[in-house]
N, C-alpha and C positions, 0 to 999 in steps of 0.2 A: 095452024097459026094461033098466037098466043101474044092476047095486048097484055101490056101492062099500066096500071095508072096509080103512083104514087100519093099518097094525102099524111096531113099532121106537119107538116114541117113549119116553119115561124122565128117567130124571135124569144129569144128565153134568155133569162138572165145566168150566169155562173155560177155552179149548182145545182140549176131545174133539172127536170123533166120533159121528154116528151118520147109520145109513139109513134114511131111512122108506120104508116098500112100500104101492104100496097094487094092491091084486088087485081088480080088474072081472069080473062075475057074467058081463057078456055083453062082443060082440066091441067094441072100442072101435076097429078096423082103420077108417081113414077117418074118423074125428072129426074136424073143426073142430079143435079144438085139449084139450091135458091139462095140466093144472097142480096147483100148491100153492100154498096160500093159509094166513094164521094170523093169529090173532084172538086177543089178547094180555086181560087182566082190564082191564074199562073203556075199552078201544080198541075201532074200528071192523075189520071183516076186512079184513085188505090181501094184494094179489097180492105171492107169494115168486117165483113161477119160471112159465113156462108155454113149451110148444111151441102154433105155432100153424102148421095145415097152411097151405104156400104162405106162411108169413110173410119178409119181403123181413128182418129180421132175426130168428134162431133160436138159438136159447132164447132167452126174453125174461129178464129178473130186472131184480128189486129193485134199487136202491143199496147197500140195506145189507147185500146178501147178495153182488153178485155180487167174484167171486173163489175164496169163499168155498163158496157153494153150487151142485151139479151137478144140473140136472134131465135124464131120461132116459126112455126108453117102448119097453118090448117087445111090439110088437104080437102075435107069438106064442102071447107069454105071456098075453098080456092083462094087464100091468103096468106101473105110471108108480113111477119112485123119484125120491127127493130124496136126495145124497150131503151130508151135511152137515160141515163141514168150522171148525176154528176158531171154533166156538162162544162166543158170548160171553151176557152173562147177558140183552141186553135183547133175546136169539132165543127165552125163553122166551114160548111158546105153546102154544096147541091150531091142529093143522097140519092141515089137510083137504085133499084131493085132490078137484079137479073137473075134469069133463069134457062140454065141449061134443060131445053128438054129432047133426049133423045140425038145431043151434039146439033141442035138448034140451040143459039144465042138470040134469047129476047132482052129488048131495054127499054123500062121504063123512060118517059119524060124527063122524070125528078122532081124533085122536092127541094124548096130552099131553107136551110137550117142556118141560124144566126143566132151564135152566143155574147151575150154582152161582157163586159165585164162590171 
């Protein structure tokens, strides 16, 4: 069993910055794959970013993020980040981290992200 608990998210202006963490209870060393996902008011959840082990392209993203957004994972740590980078308003969401481990699906809580203009 594998918690997840999302932190960083906020309000930033059009432009900023910010990094979400998200901290895993147990080891996620050898997952299938980590990622970020965000589900906007009245939208369905869509994939932002994901690492997938042995995937033949690494880190995966969005369209509308890549450039823009870095996904990362400290297996040490037992940590997956999202560097978020030039923010625009329609990145506002609530940002969850998921993790395949072993064809187990965990979900963070989330995170509320809010860009202004």
């Amino acid at each position: 069993q594998v918690q997840l608990v999302e932190s960083g998210g906020g309000l930033v202006q059009a432009g900023g910055s910010l990094r979400l963490s998200c901290a895993a209870s147990g080891s996620i060393f050898g997952s299938n794959a980590v990622g970020w996902y965000r589900q906007a008011p009245g939208k369905q959840r869509e994939l932002v970013a994901e690492i997938i082990r042995g995937g033949a392209t690494n880190p995966n993203y969005a369209d509308s993020v890549k450039g823009r957004f870095t996904i990362s994972r400290d297996n040490a740590r037992k940590m997956v980040y999202l560097q978020m980078n030039s923010l625009k308003p329609e990145d506002t969401a609530v940002y969850y981290c998921r993790v395949n481990l072993f064809g187990n699906i965990y979900w963070g809580q989330g995170t509320q992200v809010t860009v202004s203009s």
